[in-house]
N, C-alpha and C positions, 0 to 999 in steps of 0.2 A: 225263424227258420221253419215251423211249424206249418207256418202261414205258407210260404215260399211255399212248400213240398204239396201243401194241398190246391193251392191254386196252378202250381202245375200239373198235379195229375187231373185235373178238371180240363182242364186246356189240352193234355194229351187225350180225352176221352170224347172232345169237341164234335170231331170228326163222325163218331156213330150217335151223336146227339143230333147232329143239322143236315146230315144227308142218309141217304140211302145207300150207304158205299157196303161193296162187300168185302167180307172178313178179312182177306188178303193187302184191300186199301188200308183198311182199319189197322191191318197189323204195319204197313209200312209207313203211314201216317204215325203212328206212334213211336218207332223207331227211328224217324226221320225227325222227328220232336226231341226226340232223346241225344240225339247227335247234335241239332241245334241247340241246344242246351249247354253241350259239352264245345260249341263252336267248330263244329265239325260240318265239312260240305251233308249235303246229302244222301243218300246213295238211290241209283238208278233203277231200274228195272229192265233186266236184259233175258231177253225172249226165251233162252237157250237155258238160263237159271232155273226160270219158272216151271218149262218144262221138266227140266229135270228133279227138280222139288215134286213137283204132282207123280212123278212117275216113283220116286223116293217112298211120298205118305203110301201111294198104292201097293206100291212093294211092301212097306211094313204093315199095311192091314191083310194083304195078300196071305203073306207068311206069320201072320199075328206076334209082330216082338219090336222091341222099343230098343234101339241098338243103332250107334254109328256106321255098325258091316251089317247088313244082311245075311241072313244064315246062307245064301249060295257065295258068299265070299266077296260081296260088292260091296266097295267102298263109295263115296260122295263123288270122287272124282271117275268113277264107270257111270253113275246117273248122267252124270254133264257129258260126258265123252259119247254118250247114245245120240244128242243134239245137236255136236260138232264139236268139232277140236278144243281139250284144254290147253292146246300151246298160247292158245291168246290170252290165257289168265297166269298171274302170275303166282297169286295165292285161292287159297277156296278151303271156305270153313261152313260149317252148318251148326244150327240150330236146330232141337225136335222137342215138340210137343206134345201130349197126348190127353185127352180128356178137356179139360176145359169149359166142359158143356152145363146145357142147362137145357133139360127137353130137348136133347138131340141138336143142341144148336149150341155152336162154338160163341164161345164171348171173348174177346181179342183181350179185353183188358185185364181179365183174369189169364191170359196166357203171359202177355206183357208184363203182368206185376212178378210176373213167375220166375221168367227168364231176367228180370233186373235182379233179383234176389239173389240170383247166383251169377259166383264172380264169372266162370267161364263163357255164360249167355251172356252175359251184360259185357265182358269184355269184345265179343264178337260184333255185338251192334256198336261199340264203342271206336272198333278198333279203324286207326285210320288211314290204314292199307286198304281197306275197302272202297270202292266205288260203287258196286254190281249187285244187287241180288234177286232173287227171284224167289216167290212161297207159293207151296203147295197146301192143298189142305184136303183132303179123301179121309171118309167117315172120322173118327176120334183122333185123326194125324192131322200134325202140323210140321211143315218141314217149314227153315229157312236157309236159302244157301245163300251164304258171300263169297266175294271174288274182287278180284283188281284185274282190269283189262290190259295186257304188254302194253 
C-alpha cells in the first residue's frame, strides 16, 4: 500500500517534472489525477471560474485575509456573478490556499498535499457534482472554484 501511495504521488507530480506548465495546470493536473484515481470524470476548465478565482486571490491579497467572505461581505458566488450569471451552475464550492512558496514561488504540490489532508479540500476535488472549475493564483493566494453547469 506504501508502494501504491508513493508511486502515485510521483505520477501526480509528473506534470511539473516534463513540462513547463504553469502553477494553475499543475494544480489541475493534480486534481484531475486525484479524481481519476477515485474514477471520477475529470473536471473542466470554464472561463467564467477562472476569472473569478484570480479576481477572489486578488481580493484576498488586496484586503490581506484568508477567509471564505471577504471582509466587504462577498461571498464565492458574487466573484462568479462579476463574469456572468450563476443560474447556469447548479452547485459552487471553493478551495483557498495561502503560502505554499519557496523564494516567492508557489509549488503546486505542496499546496496539493495540503488540500488532500483535509477532509473538506479533499472532498471538494473529490466531489462528483462537479464538472467546472477555474484557479486563480495572485501573490501568496491560491483560489480554486467548483461548479456543475444546469
Amino acid at each position: 500500500m506504501k508502494l501504491l501511495t508513493t508511486i502515485s504521488l510521483v505520477l501526480l507530480m509528473l506534470p511539473s517534472l516534463v513540462c513547463a506548465c504553469t502553477p494553475e495546470q499543475e494544480i489541475l493536473d493534480m486534481v484531475n489525477g486525484a479524481r481519476a484515481g477515485a474514477n471520477l470524470k475529470p473536471l473542466t476548465v470554464n472561463t467564467q471560474l477562472q476569472k473569478a478565482a484570480l479576481l477572489k486571490a486578488k481580493d484576498m491579497a488586496k484586503y490581506d485575509y484568508f477567509s471564505h467572505t471577504s471582509p466587504t461581505g462577498a461571498g464565492i458566488w458574487k466573484f462568479v456573478r462579476k463574469y456572468g450569471s450563476v443560474n447556469s451552475f447548479t452547485v459552487i464550492g471553493d478551495n483557498l490556499g495561502a503560502g505554499f512558496q519557496r523564494n516567492g514561488k508557489l509549488i503546486p504540490i505542496y499546496l496539493f498535499e495540503d488540500w488532500m489532508k483535509s477532509p473538506t479540500h479533499k472532498a471538494n476535488i473529490l466531489d462528483t457534482d462537479y464538472t467546472e472549475t477555474g484557479i486563480g493564483i495572485y501573490g501568496k493566494y491560491t483560489v480554486q472554484i467548483f461548479a456543475n453547469l444546469k
